[in-house]
TORDOZA-942397 format. One line per 2 residues: their letters; for each residue x, y, z of C-alpha. Coordinates in nm, 2 decimals, padded with zeros to 4 digits. Example, Ala and Ser with C-alpha at 12.3 -4.5 7.8 and 13.67 -1.06 7.14 Angstrom:
! residues 2
AS = 01.23,-00.45,00.78 ~ 01.37,-00.11,00.71
END
This chain:
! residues 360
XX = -00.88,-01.12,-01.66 ~ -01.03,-01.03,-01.31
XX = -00.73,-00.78,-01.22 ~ -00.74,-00.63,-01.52
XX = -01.11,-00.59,-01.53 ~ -01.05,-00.44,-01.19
XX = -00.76,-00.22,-01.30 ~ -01.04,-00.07,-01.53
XX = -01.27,00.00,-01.31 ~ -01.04,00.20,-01.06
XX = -00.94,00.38,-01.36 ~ -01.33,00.47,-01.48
XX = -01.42,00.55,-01.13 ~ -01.10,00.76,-01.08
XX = -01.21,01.00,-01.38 ~ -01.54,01.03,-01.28
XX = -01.39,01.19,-00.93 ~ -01.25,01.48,-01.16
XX = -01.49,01.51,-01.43 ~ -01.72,01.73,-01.22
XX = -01.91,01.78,-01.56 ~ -02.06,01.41,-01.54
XX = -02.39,01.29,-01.52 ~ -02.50,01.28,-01.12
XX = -02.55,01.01,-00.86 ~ -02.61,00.70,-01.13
XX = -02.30,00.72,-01.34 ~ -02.14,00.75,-00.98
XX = -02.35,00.42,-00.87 ~ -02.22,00.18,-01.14
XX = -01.90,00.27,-01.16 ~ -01.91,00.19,-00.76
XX = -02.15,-00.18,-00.86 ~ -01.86,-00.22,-01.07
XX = -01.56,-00.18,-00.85 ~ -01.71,-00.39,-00.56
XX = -01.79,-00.67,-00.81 ~ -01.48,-00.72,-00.96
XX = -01.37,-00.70,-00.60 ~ -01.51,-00.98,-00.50
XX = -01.49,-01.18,-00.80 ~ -01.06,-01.13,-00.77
XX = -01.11,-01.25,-00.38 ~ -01.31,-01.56,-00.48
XX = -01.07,-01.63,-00.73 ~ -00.76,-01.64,-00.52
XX = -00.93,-01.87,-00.19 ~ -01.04,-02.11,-00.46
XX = -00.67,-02.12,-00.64 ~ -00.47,-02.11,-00.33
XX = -00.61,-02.18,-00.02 ~ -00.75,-02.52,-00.08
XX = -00.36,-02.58,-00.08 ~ -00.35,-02.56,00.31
XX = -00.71,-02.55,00.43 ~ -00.76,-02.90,00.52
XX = -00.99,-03.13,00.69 ~ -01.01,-03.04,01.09
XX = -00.88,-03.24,01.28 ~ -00.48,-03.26,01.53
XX = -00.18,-03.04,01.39 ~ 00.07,-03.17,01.24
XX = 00.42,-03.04,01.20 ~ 00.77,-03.07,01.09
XX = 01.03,-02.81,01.16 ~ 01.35,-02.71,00.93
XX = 01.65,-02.48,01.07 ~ 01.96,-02.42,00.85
XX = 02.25,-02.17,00.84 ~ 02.46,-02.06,00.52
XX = 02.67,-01.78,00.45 ~ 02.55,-01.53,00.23
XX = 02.77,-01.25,00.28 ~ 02.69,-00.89,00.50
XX = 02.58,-00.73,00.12 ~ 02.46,-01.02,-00.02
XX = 02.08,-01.08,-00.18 ~ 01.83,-01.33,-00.01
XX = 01.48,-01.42,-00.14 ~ 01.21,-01.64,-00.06
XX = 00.87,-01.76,-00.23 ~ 00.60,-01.92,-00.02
XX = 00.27,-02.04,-00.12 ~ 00.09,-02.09,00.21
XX = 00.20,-01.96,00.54 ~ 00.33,-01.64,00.72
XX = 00.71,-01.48,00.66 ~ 00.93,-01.31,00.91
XX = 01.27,-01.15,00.79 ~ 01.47,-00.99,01.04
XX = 01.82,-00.80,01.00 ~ 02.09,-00.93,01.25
XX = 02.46,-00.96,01.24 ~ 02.73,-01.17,01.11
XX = 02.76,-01.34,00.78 ~ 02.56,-01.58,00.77
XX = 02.14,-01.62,00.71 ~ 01.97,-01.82,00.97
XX = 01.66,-02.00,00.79 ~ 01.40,-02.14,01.05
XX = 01.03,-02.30,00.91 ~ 00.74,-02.51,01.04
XX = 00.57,-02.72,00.80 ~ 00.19,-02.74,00.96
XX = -00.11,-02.94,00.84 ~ -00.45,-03.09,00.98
XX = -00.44,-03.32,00.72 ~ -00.27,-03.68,00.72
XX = 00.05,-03.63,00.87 ~ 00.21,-03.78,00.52
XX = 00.10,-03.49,00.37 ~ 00.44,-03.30,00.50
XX = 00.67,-03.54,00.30 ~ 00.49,-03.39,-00.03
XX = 00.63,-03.03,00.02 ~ 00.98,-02.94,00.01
XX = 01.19,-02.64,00.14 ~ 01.44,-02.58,-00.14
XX = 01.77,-02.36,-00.09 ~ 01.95,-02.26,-00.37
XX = 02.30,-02.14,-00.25 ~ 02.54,-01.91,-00.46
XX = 02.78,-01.69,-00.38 ~ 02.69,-01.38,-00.21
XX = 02.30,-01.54,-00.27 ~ 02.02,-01.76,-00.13
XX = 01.74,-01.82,-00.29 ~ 01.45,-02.07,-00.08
XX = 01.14,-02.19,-00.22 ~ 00.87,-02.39,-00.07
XX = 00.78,-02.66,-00.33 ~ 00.48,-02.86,-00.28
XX = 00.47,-03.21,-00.50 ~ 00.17,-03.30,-00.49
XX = -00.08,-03.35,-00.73 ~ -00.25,-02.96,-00.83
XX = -00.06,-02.87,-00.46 ~ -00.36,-02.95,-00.30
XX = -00.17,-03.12,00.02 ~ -00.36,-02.85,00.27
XX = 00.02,-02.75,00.41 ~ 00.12,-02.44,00.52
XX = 00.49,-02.33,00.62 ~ 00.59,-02.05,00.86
XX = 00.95,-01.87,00.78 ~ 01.14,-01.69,01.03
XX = 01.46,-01.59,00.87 ~ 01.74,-01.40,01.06
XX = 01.98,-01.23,00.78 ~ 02.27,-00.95,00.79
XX = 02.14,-00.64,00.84 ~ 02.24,-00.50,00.48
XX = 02.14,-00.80,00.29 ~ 01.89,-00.73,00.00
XX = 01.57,-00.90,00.01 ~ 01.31,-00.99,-00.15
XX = 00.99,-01.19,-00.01 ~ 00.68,-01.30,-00.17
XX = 00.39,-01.50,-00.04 ~ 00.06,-01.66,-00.22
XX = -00.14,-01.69,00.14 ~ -00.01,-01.51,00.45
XX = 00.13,-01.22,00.64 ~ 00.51,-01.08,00.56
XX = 00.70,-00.86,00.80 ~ 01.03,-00.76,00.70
XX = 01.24,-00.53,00.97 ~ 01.53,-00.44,01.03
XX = 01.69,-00.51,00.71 ~ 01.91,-00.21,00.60
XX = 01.99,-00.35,00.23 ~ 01.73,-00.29,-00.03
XX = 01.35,-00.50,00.06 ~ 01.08,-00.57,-00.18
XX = 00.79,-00.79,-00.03 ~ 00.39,-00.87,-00.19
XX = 00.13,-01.06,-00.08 ~ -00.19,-01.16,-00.26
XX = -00.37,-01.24,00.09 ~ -00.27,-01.13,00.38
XX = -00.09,-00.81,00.56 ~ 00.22,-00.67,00.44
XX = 00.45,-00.54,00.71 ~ 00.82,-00.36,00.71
XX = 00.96,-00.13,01.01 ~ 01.28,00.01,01.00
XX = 01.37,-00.08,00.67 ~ 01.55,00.28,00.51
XX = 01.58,00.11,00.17 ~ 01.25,00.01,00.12
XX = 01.12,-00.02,-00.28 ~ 00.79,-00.18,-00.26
XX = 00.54,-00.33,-00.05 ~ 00.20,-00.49,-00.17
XX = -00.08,-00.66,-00.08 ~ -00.41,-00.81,-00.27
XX = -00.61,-00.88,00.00 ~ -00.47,-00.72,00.33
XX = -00.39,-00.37,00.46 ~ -00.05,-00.26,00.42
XX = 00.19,-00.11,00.67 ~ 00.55,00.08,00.67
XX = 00.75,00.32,00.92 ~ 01.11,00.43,00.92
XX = 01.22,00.44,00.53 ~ 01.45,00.70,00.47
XX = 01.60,00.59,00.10 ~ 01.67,00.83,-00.17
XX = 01.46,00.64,-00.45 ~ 01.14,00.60,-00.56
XX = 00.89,00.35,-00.32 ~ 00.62,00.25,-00.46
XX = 00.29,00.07,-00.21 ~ -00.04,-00.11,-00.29
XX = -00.31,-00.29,-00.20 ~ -00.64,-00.39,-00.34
XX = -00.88,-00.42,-00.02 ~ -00.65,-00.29,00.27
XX = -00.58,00.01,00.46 ~ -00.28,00.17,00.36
XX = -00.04,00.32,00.63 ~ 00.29,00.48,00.61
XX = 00.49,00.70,00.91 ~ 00.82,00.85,00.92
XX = 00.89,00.81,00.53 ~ 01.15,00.97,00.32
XX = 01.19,00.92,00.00 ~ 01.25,01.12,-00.36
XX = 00.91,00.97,-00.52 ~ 00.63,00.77,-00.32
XX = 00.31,00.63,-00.52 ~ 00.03,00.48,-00.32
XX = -00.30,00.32,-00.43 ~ -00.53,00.13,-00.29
XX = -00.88,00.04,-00.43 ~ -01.09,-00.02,-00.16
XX = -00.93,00.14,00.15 ~ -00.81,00.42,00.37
XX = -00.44,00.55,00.34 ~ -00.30,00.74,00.65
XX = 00.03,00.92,00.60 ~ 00.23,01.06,00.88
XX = 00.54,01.22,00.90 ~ 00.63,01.21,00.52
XX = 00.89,01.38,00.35 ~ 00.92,01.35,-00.05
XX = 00.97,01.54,-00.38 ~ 00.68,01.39,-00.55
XX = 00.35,01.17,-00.40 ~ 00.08,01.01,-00.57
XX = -00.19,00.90,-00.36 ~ -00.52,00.73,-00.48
XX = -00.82,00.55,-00.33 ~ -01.09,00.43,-00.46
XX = -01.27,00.40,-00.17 ~ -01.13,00.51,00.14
XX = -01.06,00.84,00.34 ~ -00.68,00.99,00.25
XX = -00.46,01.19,00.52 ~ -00.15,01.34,00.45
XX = 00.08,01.46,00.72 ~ 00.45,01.57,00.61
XX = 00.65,01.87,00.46 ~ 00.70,01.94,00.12
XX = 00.97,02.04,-00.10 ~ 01.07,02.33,-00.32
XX = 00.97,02.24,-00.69 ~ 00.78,01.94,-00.54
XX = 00.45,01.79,-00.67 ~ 00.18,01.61,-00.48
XX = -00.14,01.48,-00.60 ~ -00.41,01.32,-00.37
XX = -00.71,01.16,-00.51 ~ -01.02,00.93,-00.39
XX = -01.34,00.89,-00.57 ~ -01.59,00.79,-00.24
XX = -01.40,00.95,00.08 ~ -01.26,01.26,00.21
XX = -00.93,01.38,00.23 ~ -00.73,01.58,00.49
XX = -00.39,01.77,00.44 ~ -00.15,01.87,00.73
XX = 00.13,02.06,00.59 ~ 00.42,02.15,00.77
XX = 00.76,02.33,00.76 ~ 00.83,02.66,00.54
XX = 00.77,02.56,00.20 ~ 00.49,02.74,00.02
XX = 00.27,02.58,-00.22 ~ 00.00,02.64,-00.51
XX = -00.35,02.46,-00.39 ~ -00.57,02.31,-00.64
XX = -00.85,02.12,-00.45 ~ -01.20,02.03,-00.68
XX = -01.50,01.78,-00.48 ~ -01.81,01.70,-00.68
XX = -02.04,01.67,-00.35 ~ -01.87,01.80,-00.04
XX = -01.67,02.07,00.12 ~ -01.35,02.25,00.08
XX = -01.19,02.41,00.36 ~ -00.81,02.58,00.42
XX = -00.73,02.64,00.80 ~ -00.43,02.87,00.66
XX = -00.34,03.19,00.49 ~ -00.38,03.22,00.13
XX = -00.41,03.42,-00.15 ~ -00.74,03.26,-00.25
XX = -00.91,03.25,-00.61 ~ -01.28,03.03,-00.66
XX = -01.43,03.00,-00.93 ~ -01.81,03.15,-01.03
XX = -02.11,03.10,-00.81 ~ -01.93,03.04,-00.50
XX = -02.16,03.09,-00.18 ~ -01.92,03.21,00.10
XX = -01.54,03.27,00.10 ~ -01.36,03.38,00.39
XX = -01.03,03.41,00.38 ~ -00.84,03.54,00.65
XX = -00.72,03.23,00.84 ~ -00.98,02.98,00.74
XX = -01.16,02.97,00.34 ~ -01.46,02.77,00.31
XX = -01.61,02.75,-00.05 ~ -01.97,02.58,-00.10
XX = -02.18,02.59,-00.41 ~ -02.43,02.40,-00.57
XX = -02.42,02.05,-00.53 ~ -02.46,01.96,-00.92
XX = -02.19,02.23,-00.96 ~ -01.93,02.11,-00.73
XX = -01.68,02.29,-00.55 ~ -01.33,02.42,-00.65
XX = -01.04,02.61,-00.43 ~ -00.72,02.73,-00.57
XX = -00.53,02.91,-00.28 ~ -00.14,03.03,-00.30
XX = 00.03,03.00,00.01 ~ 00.40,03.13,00.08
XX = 00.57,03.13,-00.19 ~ 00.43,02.88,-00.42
XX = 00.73,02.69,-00.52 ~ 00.56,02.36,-00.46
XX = 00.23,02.22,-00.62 ~ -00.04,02.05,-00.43
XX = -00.36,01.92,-00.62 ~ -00.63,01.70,-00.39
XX = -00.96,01.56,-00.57 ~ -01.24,01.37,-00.47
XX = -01.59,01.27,-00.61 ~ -01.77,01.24,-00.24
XX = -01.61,01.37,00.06 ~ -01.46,01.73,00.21
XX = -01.12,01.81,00.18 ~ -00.97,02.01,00.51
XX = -00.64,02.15,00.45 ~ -00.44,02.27,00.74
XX = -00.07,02.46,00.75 ~ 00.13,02.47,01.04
END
C-alpha cells in the first residue's frame, strides 16, 4: 500500500511539472508534503520488516564462514537472494562458480546455526538462498557473499538489506536492493539495477537492449552507457549521465537535479523530466535535433545555434549562439529551438529549476 501510494504521488507531482496551467506555489507544496511522507512512511516500513532480522543486541561478533565450488558452465545462469548483508559478484575464468560467505551476528553465537546457506545445483544453474529458520527471522544475522563466476555467466542478485556490486560479468545481470547501494562496472549486458533506499551506480554497458534503472531515495549515476532504450527514475534524487549513447531515454526525478551528457541518434527520442530541480543538457556529435524545453519558475537557456520559436510574451530572446527566454513567473517559460537537421527529438521539463542546454 505504501509503494503504491508513493507511485501515486510521483505521478501527481510529475503532471504538475508540465501543467504550467496549474494553480501556483500551494498545489506545488502538497503534492511535495505528499511525496516526502510517503517517503518516509515506505523507509520506516522496511527497517521495521527487515532489519530487526540482523540488528542485534551489542555486544562481540560472531561469525561463521562457508566457501564452496560447483560447476555451472562458462554460459550458464547463477542467482542469489539475501536478506541481510552485502553481495559481491565478480566475473573470472573457468567453469566453475566459487561461492564464499560470512555468517556475522552480535547476538548469541547459536544464533548462526538458525540460518542456512542453501545451493540449488542444476545443470548449467546455481541457485543460493540464505534461509533463516527462526521464528519471524528475527535471529539479528547478516551474511556477506563474495561470489567469483565465469565471466559470461548470467546473473541475477537480489538483497532485502545491503549493498550489491556486480562487475565484471559479461553474461546478462539483473540486481535490486530495497536498502542499500546498487553497484555494477563493466557489465555490457546489463538489464536492470534498482535500489529502494540507496543511490544507484553503473559504467561500461554497451548491450543492444533496453536497461532499465531506479531508485526511490538515491542518486542515480550512469557513465559510458550504450544501449537501444534506457529509462531512469528516481523519486527523491539527482541523476548524472555521462557519456551516453541510446535511441530512446526516459529520465525522471522527482526531486533532484538531471544532467545529460551523450550523443543522440537519428530518429531518436529523449525526454527529461523533474518536478523540484534543474536540468542540464550536453549534446554532442553531429546529429541535429528538435528542442522542446517548458519550466514553470525558472530559466531556459541554449548555448547553441538554433532556429528558435517562443511562445507570446517572451521578455528577451537572443539567438545567435546563446537564447535565453524569461517571462512572467505565473506564465512560465517555453523554448522550442531546431538545431541541425532535426532528425532527433529532445523534450526537457521541469516544475522549479533552469534548464541549460549546451551543443558541442
Amino acid at each position: 500500500m505504501g509503494l503504491r501510494l508513493l507511485l501515486l504521488a510521483g505521478t501527481l507531482a510529475a503532471g504538475a511539472a508540465t501543467a504550467q496551467a496549474q494553480p501556483a506555489q500551494q498545489t506545488v507544496d502538497r503534492i511535495q508534503q505528499t511525496v516526502e511522507r510517503a517517503m518516509q512512511r515506505a523507509a520506516e516500513r522496511a527497517d521495521r520488516a527487515w532489519s530487526r532480522a540482523y540488528q542485534g543486541r551489542r555486544g562481540p561478533e560472531q561469525t561463521e564462514r562457508f566457501s564452496r565450488r560447483i560447476r555451472i558452465g562458462r554460459d550458464g545462469r547463477f542467482s542469489i537472494i539475501n536478506l541481510a548483508g552485502n553481495i559481491v559478484v565478480s566475473g573470472g575464468s573457468g567453469d566453475e562458480v566459487t561461492i564464499d560467505a560470512v555468517k556475522r551476528t552480535r547476538g548469541g553465537s547459536g544464533e548462526l546455526a538458525g540460518v542456512r546457506i542453501d545451493v540449488d545445483e542444476r545443470p548449467g544453474r546455481v541457485d543460493v538462498r540464505t534461509t533463516h529458520t527462526g521464528r519471524n527471522g528475527n535471529d539479528r544475522v547478516s551474511v556477506d557473499y563474495t561470489i567469483v563466476v565465469p565471466a559470461g555467466v548470467a546473473v541475477e542478485s537480489r538483497s532485502v538489506s545491503g549493498d550489491i556490486t556486480v562487475r565484471s560479468v559479461q553474461g546478462s545481470v539483473r540486481a535490486e536492493t530495497i536498502s542499500g547501494n546498487a553497484t555494477t562496472a563493466a557489465t555490457p549486458k546489463l538489464e536492470l539495477l534498482k535500489s529502494v533506499s540507496g543511490s544507484v551506480d553503473l559504467s561500461d554497458v554497451a548491450g543492444d537492449g533496453d536497461l532499465s534503472v531506479s531508485s526511490i531515495s538515491g542518486d542515480v549515476r550512469a557513465r559510458a552507457v550504450k544501449a537501444k532504450g534506457v529509462d531512469l527514475k528516481t523519486v527523491s534524487g539527482n541523476v548524472r549521465l555521462t557519456d551516453v549513447a541510446c535511441d530512446r531515454l526516459s529520465a525522471q526525478s522527482i526531486s533532484g537535479d538531471l544532467e545529460y551528457s551523450g550523443t543522440l541518434a537519428k530518429g531518436g527520442r529523449y525526454s527529461i523530466n523533474s518536478h523540484s530541480g534543474g536540468i542540464r543538457l550536453a549534446i554532442s556529435g553531429p546529429t541535429g535535433f528538435e528542442f522542446s524545453g517548458a519550466s514553470f519558475s525558472g530559466l531556459i537557456r541554449a548555448d547553441a545555434d538554433g532556429r528558435v520559436t517562443t511562445g507570446q510574451n517572451s521578455n528577451s530572446v537572443t539567438a545567435n549562439g546563446r537564447t535565453s527566454v524569461r517571462r512572467g513567473p505565473m506564465n512560465g517559460e517555453a523554448l522550442q529551438a531546431t538545431f541541425g537537421d532535426g532528425s532527433a527529438v529532445v523534450t526537457a521539463r521541469t516544475f522549479s529549476g533552469n534548464i541549460i542546454l549546451t551543443k558541442r
